[in-house]
C-alpha positions as CSV (number, residue, x, y, z in Angstrom):
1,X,-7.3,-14.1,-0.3
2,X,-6.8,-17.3,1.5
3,X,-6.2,-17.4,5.0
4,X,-2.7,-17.7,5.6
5,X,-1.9,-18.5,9.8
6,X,1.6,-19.2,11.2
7,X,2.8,-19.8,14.5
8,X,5.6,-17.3,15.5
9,X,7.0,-17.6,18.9
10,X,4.3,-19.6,19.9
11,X,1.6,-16.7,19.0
12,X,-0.8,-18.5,16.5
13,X,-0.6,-15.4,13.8
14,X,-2.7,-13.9,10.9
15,X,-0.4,-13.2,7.9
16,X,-1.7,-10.0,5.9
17,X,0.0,-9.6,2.6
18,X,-2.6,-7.6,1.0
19,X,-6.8,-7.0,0.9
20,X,-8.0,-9.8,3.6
21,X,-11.4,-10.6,3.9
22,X,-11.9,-9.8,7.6
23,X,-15.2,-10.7,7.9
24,X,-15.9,-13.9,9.7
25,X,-13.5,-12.4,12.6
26,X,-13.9,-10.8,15.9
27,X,-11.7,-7.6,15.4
28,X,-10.2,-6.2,18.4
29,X,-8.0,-3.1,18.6
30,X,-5.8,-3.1,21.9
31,X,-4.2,-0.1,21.2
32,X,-5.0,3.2,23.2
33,X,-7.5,5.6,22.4
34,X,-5.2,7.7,21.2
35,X,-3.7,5.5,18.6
36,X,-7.3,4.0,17.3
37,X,-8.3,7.3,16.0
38,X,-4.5,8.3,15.1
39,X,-2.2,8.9,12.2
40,X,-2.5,4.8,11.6
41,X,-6.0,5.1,12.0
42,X,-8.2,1.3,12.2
43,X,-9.7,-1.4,10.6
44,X,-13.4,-0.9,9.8
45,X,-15.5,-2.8,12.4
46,X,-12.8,-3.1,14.5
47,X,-13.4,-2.4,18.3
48,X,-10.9,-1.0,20.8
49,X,-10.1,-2.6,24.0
50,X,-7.2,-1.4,25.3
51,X,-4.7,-4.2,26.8
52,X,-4.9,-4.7,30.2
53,X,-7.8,-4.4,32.8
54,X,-10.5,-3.2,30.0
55,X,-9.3,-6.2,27.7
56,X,-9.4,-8.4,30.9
57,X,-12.8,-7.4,31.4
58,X,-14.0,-7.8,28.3
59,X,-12.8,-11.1,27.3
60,X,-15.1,-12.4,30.5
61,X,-17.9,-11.6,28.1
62,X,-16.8,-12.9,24.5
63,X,-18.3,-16.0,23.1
64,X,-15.6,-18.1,23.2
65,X,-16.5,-20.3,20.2
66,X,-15.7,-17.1,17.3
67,X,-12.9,-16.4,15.8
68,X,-11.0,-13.5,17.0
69,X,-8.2,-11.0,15.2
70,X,-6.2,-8.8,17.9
71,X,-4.6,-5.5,16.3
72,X,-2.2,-3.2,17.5
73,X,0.2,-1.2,15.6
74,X,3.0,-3.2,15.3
75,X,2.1,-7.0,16.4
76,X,3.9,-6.8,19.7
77,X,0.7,-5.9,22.3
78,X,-1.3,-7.9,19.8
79,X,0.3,-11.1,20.2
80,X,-0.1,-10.3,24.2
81,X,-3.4,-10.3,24.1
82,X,-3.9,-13.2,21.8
83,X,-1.8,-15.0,24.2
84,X,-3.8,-13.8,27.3
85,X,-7.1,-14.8,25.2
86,X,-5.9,-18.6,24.5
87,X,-5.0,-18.8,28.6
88,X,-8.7,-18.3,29.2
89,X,-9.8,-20.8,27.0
90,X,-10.0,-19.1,23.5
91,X,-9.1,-21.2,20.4
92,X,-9.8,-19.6,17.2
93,X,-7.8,-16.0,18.4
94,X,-5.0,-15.0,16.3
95,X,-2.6,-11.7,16.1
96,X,-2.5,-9.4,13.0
97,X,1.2,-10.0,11.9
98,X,2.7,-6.3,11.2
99,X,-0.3,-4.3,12.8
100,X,-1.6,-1.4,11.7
101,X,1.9,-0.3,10.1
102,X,1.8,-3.1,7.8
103,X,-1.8,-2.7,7.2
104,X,-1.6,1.2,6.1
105,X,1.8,0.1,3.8
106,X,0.0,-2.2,2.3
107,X,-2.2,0.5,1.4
108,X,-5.6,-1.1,2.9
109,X,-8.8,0.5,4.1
110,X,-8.2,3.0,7.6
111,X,-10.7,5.2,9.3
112,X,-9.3,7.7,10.7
């Protein structure tokens, strides 16, 4: 599938309309614990930091030069952190339109 970005509400924004090749991104969950391991379950090599402090801390240490894909389950907390990435210098970090909802309607891969 070709990589399809958009810009909604000035979030730059990963459109996902069925089997993506992930691979060249940095996946980051920023749901909670809870959620990553919950009834939505997550994307294969994707690795949860939570929004707020943790993903504050952790973004300090990221290679700023790869591409990143921030998940949530929806797109809203997402698209925060893809925000709060690009105002410490990230370029190539991008929201997963829908979230995990649209990911598991479209009937793609979940661990659980």
């Amino acid at each position: 599938m070709a990589k399809e970005i958009q810009t909604i509400n000035g979030v730059p924004t990963l459109m996902i309309k069925e089997a993506a090749d992930l691979s060249g991104y940095t996946l980051i969950d920023v749901r909670g614990a809870d959620e990553f391991v919950g009834e939505l379950g997550h994307i294969e090599g994707a690795k949860l930091v939570t929004l707020g402090p943790e993903l504050e801390t952790f973004i300090k240490g990221m290679d700023k030069s790869k591409e990143v894909l921030f998940i949530c389950r929806s797109g809203g907390r997402s698209a925060n952190a893809t925000m709060f990435a690009k105002s410490q210098g990230f370029d190539k970090v991008f929201n997963m339109n829908g979230g995990m909802i649209l990911w598991n309607q479209l009937g793609l891969a979940v661990i659980k």
